[in-house]
gemmi code that builds the backbone of each chain (N, CA, C; Angstrom):
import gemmi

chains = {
    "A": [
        ("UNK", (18.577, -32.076, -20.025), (18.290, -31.222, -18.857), (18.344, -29.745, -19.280)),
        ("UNK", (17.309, -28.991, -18.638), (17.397, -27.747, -18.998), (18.532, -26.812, -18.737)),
        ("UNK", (19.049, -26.188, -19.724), (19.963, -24.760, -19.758), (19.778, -23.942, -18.805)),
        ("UNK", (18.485, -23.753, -18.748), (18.323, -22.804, -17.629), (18.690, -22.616, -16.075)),
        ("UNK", (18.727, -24.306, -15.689), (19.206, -24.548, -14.678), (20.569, -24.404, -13.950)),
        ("UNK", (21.436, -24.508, -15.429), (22.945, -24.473, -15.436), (23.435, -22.922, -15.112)),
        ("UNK", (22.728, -22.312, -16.361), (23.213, -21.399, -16.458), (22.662, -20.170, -14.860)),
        ("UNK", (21.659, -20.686, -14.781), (20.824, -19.901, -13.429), (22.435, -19.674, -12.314)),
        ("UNK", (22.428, -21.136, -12.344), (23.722, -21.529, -11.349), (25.288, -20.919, -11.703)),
        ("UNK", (25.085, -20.333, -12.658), (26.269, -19.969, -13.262), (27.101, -18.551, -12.342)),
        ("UNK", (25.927, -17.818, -11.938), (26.372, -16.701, -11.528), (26.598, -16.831, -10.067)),
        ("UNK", (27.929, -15.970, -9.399), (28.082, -15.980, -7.522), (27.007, -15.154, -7.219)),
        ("UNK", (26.435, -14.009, -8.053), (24.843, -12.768, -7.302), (23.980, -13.666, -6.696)),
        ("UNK", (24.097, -15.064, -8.097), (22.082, -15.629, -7.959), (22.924, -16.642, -6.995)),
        ("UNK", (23.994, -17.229, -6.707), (23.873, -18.266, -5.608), (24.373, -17.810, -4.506)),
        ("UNK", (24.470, -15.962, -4.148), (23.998, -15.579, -3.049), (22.789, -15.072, -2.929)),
        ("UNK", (22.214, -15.070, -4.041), (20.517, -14.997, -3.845), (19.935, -16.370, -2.963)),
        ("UNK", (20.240, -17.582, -3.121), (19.293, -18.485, -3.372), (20.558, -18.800, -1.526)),
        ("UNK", (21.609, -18.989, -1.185), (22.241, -18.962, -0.018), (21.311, -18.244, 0.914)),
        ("UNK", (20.916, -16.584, 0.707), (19.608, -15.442, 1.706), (18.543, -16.426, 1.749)),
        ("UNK", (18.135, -17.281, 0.276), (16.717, -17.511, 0.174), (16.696, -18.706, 1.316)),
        ("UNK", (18.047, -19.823, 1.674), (17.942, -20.777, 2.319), (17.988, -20.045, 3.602)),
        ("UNK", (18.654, -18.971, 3.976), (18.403, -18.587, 5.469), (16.831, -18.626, 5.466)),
        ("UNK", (16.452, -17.542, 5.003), (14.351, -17.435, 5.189), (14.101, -17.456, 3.619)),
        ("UNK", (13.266, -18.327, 3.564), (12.885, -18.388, 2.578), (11.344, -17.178, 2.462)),
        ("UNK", (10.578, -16.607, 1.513), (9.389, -15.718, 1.485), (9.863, -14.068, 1.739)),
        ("UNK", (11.027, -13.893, 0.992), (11.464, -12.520, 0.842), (10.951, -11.125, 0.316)),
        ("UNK", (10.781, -9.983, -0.008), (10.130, -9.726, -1.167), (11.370, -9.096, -1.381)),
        ("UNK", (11.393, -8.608, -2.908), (12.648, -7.745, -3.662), (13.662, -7.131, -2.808)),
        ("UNK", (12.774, -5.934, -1.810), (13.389, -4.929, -1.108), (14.326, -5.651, 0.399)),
        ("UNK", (13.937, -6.890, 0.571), (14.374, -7.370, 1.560), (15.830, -8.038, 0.892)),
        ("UNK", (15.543, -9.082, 0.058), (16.877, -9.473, -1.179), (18.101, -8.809, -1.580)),
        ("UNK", (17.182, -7.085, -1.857), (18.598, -6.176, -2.071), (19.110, -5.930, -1.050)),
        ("UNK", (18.416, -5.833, 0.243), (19.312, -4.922, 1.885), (19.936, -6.212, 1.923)),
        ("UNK", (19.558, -7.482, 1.812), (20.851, -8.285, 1.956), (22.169, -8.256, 1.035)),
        ("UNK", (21.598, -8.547, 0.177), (22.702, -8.399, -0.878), (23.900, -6.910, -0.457)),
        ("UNK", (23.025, -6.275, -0.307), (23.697, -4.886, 0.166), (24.884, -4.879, 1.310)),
        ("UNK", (23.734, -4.912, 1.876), (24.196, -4.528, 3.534), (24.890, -5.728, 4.018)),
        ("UNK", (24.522, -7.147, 3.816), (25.440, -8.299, 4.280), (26.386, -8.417, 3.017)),
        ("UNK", (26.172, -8.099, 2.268), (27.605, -8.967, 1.125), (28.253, -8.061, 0.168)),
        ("UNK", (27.901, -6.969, 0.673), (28.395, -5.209, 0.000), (28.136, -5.500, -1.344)),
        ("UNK", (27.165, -5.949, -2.007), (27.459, -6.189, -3.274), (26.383, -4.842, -3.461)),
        ("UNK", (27.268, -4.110, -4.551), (26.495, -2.858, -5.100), (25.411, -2.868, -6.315)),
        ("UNK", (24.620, -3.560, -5.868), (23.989, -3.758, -7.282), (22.743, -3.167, -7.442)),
        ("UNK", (21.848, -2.486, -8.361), (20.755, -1.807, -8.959), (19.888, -2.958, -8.422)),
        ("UNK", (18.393, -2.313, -8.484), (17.629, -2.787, -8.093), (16.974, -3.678, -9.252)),
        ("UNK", (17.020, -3.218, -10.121), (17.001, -3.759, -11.744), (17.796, -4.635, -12.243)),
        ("UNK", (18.503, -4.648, -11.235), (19.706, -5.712, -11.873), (19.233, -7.176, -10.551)),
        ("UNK", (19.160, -6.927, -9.774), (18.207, -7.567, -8.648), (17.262, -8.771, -9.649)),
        ("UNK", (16.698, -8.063, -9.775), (15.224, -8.605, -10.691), (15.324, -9.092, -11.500)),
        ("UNK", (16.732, -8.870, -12.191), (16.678, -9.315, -13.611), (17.575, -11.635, -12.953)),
        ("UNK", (18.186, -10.714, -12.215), (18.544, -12.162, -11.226), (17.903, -12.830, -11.116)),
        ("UNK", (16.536, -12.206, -10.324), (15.807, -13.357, -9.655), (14.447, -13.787, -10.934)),
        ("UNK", (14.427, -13.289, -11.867), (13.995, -13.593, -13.312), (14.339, -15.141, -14.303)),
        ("UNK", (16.087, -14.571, -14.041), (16.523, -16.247, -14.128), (16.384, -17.374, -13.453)),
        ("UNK", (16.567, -17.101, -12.011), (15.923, -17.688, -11.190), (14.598, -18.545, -10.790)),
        ("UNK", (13.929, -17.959, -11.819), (12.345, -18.090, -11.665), (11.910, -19.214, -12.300)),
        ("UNK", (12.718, -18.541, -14.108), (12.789, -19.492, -15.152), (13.396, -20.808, -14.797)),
        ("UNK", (14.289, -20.901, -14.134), (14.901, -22.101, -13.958), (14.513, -22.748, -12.696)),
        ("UNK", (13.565, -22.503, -12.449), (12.442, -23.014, -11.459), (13.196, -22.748, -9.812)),
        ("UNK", (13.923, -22.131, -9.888), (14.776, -22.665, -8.217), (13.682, -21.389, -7.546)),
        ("UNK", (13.432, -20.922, -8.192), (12.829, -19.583, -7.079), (11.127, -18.913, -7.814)),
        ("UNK", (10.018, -19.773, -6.386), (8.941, -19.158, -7.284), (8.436, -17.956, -6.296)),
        ("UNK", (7.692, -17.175, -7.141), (6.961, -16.064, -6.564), (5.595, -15.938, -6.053)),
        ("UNK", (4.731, -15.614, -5.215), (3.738, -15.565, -5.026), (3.446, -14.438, -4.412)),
        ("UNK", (1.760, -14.098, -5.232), (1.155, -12.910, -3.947), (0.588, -12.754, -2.578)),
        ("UNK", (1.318, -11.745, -2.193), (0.062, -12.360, -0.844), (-0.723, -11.117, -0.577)),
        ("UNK", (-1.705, -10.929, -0.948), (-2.770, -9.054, -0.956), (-1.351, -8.349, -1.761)),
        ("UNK", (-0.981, -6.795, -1.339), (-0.579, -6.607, -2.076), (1.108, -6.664, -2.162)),
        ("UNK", (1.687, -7.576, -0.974), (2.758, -7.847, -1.061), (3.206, -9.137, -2.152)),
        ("UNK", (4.805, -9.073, -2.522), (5.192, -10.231, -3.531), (6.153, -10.932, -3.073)),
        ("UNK", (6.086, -12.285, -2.651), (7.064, -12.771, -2.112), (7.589, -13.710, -2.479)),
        ("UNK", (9.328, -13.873, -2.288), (9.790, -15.139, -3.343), (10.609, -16.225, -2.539)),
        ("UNK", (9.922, -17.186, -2.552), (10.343, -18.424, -2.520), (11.124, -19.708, -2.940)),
        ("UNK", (12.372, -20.527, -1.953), (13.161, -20.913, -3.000), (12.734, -22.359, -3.047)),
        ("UNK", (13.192, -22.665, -4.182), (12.516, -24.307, -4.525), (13.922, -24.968, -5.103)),
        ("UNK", (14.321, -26.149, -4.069), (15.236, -26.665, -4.849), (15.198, -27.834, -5.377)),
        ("UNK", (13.876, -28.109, -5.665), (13.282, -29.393, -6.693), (14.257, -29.440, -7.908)),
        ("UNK", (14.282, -28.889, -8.041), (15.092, -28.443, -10.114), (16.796, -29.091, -9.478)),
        ("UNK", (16.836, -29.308, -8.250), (18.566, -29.593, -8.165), (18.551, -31.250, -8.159)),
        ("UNK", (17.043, -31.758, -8.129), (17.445, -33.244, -7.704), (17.528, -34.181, -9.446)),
        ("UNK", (17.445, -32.541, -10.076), (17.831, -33.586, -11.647), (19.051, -33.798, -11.502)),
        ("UNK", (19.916, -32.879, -11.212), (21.110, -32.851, -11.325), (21.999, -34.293, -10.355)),
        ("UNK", (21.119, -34.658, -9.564), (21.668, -35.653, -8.709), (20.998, -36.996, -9.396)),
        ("UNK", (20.004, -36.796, -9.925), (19.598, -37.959, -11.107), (20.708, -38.461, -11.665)),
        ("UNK", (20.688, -37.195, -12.811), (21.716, -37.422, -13.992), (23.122, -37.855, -13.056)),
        ("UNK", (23.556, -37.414, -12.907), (24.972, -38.443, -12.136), (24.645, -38.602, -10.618)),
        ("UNK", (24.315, -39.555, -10.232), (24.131, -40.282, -9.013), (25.053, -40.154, -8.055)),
        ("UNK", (25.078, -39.690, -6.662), (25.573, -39.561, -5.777), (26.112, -41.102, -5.103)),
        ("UNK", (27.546, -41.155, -4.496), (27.318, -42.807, -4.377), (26.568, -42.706, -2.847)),
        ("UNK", (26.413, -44.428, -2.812), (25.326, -44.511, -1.118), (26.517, -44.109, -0.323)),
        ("UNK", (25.874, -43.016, 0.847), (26.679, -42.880, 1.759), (27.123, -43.875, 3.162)),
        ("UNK", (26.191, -44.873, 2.663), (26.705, -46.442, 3.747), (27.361, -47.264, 3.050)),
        ("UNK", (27.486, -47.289, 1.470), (28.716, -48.331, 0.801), (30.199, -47.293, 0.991)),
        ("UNK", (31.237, -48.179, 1.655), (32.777, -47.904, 1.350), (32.455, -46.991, 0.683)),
        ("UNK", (33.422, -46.004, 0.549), (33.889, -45.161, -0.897), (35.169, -45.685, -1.378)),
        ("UNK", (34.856, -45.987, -2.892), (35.903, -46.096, -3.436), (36.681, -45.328, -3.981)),
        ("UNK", (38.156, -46.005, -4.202), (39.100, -45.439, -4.012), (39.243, -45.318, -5.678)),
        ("UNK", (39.765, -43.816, -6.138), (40.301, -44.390, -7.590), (41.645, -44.662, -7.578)),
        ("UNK", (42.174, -45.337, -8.433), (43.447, -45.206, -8.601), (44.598, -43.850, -9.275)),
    ],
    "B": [
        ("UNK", (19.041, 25.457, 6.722), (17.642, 24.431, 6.352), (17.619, 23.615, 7.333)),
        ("UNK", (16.942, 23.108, 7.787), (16.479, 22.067, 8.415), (14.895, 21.228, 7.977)),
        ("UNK", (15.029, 20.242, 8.223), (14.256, 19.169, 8.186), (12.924, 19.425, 9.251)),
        ("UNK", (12.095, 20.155, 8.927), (10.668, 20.415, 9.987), (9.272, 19.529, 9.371)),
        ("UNK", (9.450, 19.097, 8.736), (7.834, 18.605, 8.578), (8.495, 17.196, 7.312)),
        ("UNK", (7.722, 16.167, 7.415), (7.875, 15.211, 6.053), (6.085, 14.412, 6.272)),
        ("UNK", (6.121, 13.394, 5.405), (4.849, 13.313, 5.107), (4.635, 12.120, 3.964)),
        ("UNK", (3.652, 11.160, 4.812), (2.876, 10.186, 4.094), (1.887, 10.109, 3.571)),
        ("UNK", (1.172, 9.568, 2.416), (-0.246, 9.486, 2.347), (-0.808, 8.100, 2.628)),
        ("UNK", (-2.049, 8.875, 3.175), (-2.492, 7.729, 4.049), (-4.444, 7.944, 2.865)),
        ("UNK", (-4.803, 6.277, 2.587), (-5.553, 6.066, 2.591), (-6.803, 6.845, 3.432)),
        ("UNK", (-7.005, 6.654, 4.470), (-7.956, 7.401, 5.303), (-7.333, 7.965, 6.772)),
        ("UNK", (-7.597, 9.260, 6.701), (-6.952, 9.721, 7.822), (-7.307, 9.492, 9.546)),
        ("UNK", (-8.473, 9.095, 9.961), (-9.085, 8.859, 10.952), (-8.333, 7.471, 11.416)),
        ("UNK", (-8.308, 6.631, 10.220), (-7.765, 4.827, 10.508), (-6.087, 5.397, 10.622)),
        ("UNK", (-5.613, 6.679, 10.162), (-3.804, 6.487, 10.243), (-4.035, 7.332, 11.507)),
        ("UNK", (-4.838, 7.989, 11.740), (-4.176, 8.992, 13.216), (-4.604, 7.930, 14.393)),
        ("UNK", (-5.159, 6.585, 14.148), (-5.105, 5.518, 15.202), (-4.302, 5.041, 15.214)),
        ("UNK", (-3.588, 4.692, 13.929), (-2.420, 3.780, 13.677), (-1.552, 4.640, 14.365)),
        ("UNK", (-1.200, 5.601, 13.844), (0.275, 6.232, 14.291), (0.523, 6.610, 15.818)),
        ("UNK", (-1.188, 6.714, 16.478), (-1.204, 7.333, 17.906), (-0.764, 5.882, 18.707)),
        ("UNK", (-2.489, 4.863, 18.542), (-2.240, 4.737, 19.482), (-1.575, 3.148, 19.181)),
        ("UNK", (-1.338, 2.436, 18.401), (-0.153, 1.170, 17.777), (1.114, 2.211, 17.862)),
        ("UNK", (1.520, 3.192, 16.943), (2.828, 3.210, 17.316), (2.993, 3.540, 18.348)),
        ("UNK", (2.408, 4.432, 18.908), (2.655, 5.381, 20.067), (3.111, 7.227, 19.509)),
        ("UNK", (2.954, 7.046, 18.181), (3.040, 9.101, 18.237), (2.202, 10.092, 18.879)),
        ("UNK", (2.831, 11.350, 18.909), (1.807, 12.029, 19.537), (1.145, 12.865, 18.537)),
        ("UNK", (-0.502, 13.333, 19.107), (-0.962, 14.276, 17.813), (-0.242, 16.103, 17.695)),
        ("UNK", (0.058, 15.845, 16.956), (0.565, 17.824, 17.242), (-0.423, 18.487, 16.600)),
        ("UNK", (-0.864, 18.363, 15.392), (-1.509, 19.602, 14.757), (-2.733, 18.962, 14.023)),
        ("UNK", (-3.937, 19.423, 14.440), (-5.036, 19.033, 13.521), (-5.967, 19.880, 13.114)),
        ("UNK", (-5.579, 20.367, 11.777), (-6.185, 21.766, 11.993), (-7.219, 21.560, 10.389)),
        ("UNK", (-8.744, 21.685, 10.334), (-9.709, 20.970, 9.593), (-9.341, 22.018, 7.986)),
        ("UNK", (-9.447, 21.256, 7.196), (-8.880, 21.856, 5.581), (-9.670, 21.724, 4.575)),
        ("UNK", (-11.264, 21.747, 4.887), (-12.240, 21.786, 4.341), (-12.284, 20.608, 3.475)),
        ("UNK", (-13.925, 19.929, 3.171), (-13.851, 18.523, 2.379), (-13.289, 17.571, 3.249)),
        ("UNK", (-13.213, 17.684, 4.566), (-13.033, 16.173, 5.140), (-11.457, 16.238, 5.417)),
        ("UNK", (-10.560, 17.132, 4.941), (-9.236, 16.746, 5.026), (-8.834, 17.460, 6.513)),
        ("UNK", (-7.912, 17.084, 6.778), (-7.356, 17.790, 7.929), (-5.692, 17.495, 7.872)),
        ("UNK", (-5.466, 18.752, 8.237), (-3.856, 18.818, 8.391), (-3.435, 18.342, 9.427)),
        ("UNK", (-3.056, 17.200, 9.735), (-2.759, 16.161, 10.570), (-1.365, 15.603, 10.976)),
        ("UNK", (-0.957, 16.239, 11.673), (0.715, 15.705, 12.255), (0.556, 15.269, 13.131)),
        ("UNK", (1.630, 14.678, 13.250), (2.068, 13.699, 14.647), (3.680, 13.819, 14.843)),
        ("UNK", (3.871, 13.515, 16.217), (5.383, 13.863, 16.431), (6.122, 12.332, 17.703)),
        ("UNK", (7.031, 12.414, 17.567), (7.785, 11.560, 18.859), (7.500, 12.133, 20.286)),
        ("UNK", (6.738, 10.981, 21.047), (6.815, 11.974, 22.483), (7.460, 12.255, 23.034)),
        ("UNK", (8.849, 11.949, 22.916), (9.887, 12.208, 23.459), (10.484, 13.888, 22.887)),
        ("UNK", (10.078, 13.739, 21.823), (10.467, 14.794, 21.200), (9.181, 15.780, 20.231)),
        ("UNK", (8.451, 16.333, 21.363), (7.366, 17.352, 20.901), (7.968, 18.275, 19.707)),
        ("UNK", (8.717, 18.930, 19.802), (9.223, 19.610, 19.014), (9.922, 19.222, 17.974)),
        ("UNK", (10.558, 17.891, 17.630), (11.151, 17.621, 16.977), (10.424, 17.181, 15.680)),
        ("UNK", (10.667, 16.923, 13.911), (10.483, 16.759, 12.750), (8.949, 16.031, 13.361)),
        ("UNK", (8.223, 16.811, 12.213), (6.244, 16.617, 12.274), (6.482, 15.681, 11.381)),
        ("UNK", (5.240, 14.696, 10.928), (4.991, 13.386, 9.990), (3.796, 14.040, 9.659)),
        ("UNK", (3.590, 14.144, 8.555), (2.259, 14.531, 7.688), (1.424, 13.516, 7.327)),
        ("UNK", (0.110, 13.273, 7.738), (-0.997, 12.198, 7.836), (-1.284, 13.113, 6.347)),
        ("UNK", (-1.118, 13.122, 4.985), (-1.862, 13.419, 3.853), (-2.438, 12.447, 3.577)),
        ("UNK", (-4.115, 13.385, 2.978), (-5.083, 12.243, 2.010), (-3.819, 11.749, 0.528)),
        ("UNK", (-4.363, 10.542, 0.477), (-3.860, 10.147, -0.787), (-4.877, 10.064, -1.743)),
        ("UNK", (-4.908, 11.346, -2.101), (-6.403, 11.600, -3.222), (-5.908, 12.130, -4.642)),
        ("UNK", (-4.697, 11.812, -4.712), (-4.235, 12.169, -5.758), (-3.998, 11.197, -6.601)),
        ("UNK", (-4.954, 11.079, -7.929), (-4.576, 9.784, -8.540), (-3.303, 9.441, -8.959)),
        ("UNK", (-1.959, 9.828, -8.947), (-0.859, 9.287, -9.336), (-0.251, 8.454, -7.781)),
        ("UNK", (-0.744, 8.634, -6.599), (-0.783, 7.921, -5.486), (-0.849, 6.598, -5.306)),
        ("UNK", (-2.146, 5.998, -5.977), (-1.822, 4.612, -5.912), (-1.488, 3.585, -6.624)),
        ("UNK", (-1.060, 4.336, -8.081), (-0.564, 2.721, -8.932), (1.664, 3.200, -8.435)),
        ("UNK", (1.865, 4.517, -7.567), (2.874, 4.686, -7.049), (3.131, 3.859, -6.057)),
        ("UNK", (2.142, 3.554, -5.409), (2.314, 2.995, -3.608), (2.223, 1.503, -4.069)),
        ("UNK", (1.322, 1.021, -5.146), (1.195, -0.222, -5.178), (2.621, -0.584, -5.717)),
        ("UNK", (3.418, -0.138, -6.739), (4.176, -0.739, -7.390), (5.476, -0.548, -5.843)),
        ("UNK", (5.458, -0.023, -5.149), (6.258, 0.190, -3.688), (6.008, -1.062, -3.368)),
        ("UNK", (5.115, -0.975, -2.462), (4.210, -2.352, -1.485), (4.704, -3.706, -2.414)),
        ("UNK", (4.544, -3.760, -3.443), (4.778, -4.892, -4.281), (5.732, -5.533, -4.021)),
        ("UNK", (7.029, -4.609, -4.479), (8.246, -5.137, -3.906), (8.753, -4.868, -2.636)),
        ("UNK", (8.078, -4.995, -1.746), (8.437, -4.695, 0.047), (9.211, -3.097, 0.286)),
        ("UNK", (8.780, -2.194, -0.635), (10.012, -1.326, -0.292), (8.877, -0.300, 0.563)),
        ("UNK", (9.679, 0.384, 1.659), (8.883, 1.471, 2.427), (9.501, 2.468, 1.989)),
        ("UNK", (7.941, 3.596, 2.385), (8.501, 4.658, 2.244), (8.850, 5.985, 3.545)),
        ("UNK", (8.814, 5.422, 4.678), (9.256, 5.937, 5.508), (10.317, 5.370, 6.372)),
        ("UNK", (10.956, 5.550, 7.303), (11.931, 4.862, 7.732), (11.826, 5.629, 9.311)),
        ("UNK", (11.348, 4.931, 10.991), (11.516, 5.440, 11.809), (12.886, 5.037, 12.569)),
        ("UNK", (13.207, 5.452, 13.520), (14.456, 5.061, 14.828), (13.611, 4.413, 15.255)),
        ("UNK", (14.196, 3.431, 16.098), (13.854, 2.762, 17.590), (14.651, 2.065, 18.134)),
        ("UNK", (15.305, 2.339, 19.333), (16.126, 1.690, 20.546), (16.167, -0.055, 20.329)),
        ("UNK", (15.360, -0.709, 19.896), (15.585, -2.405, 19.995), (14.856, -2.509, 18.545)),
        ("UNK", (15.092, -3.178, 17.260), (14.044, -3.717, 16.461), (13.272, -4.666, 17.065)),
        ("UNK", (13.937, -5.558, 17.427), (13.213, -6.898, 17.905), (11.735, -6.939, 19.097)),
        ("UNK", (12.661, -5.811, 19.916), (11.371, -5.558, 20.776), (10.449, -4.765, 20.469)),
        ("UNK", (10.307, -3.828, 19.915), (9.533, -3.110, 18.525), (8.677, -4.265, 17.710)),
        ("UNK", (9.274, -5.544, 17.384), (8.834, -5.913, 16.321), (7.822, -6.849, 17.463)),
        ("UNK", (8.321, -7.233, 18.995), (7.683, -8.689, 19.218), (6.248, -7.219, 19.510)),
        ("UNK", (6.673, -6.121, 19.955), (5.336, -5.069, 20.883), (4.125, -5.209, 19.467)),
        ("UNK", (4.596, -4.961, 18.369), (3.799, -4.071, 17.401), (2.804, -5.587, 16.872)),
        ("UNK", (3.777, -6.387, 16.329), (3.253, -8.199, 16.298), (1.718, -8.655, 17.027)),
        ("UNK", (2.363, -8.274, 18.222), (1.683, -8.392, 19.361), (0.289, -8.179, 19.320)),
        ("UNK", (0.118, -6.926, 18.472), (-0.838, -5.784, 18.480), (-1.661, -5.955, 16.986)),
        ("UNK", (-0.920, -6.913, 16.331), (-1.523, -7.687, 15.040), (-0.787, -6.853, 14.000)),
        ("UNK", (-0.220, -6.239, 13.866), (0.536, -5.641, 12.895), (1.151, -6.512, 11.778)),
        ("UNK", (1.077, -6.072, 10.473), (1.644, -7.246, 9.454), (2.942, -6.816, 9.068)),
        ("UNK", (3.918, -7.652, 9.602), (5.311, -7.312, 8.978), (5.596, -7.772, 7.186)),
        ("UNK", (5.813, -7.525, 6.484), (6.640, -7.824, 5.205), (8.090, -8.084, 5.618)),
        ("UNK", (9.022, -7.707, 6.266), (10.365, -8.235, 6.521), (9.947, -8.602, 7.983)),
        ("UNK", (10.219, -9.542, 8.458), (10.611, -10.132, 10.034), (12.636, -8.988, 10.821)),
        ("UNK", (12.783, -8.906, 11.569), (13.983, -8.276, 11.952), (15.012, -8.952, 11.125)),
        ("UNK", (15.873, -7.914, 10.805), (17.180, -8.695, 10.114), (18.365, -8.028, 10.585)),
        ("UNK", (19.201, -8.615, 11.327), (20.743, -8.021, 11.443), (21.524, -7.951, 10.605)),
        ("UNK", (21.755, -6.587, 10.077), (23.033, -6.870, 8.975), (23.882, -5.913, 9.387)),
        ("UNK", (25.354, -6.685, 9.963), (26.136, -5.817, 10.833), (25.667, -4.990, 11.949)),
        ("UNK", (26.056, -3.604, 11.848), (25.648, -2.600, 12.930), (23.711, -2.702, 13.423)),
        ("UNK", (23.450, -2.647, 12.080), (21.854, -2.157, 12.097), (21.273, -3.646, 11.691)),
        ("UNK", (19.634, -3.413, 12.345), (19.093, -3.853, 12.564), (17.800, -3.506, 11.689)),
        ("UNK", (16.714, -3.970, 10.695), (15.639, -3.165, 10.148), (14.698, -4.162, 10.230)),
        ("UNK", (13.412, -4.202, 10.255), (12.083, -4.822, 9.923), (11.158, -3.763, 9.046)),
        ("UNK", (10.476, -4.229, 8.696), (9.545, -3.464, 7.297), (7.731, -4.327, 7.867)),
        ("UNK", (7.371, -2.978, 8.231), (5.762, -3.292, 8.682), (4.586, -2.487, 7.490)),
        ("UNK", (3.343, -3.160, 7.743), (2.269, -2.265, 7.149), (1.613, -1.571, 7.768)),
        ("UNK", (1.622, -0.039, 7.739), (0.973, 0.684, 8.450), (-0.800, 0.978, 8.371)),
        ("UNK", (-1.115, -0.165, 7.855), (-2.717, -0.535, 7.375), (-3.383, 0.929, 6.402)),
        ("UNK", (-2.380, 1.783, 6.079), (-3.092, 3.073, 5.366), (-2.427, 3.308, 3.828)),
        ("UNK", (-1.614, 1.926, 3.547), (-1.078, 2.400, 2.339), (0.072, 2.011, 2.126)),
        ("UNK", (0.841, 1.892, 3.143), (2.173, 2.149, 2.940), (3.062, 1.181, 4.279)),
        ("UNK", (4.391, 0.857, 3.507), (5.074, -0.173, 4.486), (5.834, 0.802, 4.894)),
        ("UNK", (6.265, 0.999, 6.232), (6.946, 1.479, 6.912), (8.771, 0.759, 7.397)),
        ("UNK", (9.762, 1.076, 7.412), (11.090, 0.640, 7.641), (11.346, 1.235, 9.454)),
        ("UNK", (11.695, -0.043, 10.136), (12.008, 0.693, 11.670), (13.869, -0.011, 11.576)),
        ("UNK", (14.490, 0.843, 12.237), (15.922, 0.851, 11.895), (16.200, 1.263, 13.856)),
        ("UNK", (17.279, 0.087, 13.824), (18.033, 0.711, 15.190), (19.647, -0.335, 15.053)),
        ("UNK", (20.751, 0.795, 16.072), (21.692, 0.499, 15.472), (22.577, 0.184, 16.534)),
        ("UNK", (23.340, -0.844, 16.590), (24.017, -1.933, 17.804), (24.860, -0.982, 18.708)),
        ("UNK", (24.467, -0.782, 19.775), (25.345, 0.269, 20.492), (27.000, 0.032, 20.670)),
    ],
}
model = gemmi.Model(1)
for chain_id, residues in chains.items():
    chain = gemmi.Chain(chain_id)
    for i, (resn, *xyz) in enumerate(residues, 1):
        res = gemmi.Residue()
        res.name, res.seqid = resn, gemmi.SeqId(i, " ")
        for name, pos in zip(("N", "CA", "C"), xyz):
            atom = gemmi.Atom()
            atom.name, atom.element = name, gemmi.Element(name[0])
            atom.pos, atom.b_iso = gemmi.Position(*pos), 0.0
            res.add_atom(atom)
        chain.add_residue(res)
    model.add_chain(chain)
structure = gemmi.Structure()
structure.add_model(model)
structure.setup_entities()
């Protein structure tokens, strides 16, 4: 499984990036930072923003598109159902078992 | 010092002194002709005739638009007005076909949406929870 995915997830910035992106998803940059800002006081450059949602991109959770001459980013959480592949969630109608 | 005059460039001035009159609702203050088609073109709050002019400038200056595009790109405006309700601002202007880039967002006190003023440039409307 890709690195990128892990590590994307690694940071609290990008999984309050991708938390904004589940409120509305189709943000552009300037909307991302007033949240980041203004809801979660986080002081961060606008460059540093980007460089976030860069990893983001790469690791597929967040794609971008144009629309004329606005850029808007979208979150995709396809890339999380490897992670539920690789170790399987149990059925939520069998018992849960108990460990010892 | 005070703050008397600020100023946008607008793509074509005839299509922004519609926009700003009669979609936003500004008023015209000064149109005074500047040879070659340009005109010195303000507009003001009707509430407030006298108060800070908005400059309708041609954007004929080639460092203008690979500036405005790389703006617009990432949703950022370059003006920022008041208004008493965003939301009702946003459902009036909507209404009127206006293209938002941000939809209203509450964060804490204030309130902002981010529109296109069809001449260039995204505009920021800001109002703040009484």
């Amino acid at each position: 499984m890709a690195d990128d995915l892990f590590k994307a997830l690694a940071d609290p910035t990008r999984r309050t990036i991708l938390d904004e992106l589940t409120e509305k998803s189709g943000q552009t940059l300037f909307e991302i930072c007033s949240r980041l800002s203004m809801k979660h006081q986080l002081g961060i450059s606008r460059q540093a923003v980007s460089q976030h949602l860069a990893l983001l991109e790469a690791a597929g959770l967040v794609e971008t598109r144009r629309e004329g001459r606005y850029k808007f980013h979208d979150l995709n959480t396809a890339p999380l159902r490897r992670i539920a592949e690789r170790w399987p969630m149990p059925d939520p109608s069998e018992p849960e078992k108990r460990t010892p | 010092m005070r703050i008397h005059l600020t100023s946008v460039f607008v793509d074509d001035q005839a299509k922004a002194e519609h926009f700003y009159t009669e979609i936003l609702g500004f008023e015209k203050k000064h149109d005074i002709p500047l040879g070659e088609e340009a005109r010195w073109l303000t507009v003001v709050a009707p509430d407030e005739p006298d108060g800070t002019e908005l400059l309708l400038e041609p954007a004929g200056h080639p460092a203008v638009k690979p500036y405005r595009d790389a703006l617009v790109k990432d949703g950022i405006p370059l003006a920022q007005f008041a208004v008493t309700d965003v939301e009702a601002e946003y459902e009036r202007l909507h209404a009127l076909g206006v293209r938002f880039t941000q939809e209203p967002l509450a964060m804490g006190q204030v309130t902002t949406a981010v529109f296109d003023d069809t001449c260039g440039n995204l505009i920021q409307i800001a109002s703040q929870a009484q």
